[in-house]
C-alpha positions in Angstrom: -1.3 -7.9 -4.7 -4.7 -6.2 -3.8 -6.3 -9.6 -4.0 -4.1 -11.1 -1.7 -4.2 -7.6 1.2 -8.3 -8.6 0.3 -8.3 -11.8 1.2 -6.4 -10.9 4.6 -8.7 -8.3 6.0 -6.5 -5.3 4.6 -7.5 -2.4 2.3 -6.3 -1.6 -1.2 -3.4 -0.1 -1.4 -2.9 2.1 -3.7 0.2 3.6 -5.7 0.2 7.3 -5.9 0.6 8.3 -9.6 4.1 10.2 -8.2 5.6 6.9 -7.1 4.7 4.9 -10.2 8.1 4.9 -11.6 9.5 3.8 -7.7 7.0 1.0 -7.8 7.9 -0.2 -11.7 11.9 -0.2 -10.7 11.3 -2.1 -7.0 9.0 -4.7 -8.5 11.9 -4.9 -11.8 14.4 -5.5 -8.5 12.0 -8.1 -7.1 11.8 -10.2 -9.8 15.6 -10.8 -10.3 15.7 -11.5 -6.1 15.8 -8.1 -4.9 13.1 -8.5 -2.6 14.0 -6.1 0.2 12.9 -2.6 -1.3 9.8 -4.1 -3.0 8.7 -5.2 0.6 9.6 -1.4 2.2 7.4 -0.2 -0.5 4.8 -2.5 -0.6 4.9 -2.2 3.3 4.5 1.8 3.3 1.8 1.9 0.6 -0.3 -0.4 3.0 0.7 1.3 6.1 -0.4 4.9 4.2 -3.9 3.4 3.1 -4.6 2.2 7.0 -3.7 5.6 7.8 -6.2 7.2 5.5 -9.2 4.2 6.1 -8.4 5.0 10.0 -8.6 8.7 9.5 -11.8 8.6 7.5 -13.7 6.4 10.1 -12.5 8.8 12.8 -13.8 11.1 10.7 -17.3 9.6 10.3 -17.5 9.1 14.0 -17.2 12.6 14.5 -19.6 13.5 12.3 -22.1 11.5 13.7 
């Protein structure tokens, strides 16, 4: 997955060790065509990391 948000101009996203078990039963719904909750996750794990890479360059331009 990281590979592909890569390859798109997107950062990592990463899974919080708190939402392991959330990701583990989404991606177990995904593979028998349960697609839609995978997706909300996936979606709000790349939204969060934007959030944080946005916040740290603001960051850095402040500090400079």
């Amino acid at each position: 997955m990281n590979l592909l948000l890569l390859q798109e101009g997107y950062p990592l996203s990463i899974i919080d060790v708190k939402d392991r078990k959330q990701y583990i039963d989404v991606i177990q719904q995904a593979l028998v065509g349960k697609t839609e909750e995978y997706y909300d996750f996936i979606y709000s794990a790349i939204e969060k990391s934007l959030d944080e890479h946005i916040a740290a360059a603001q960051d850095s331009k402040r500090a400079h």
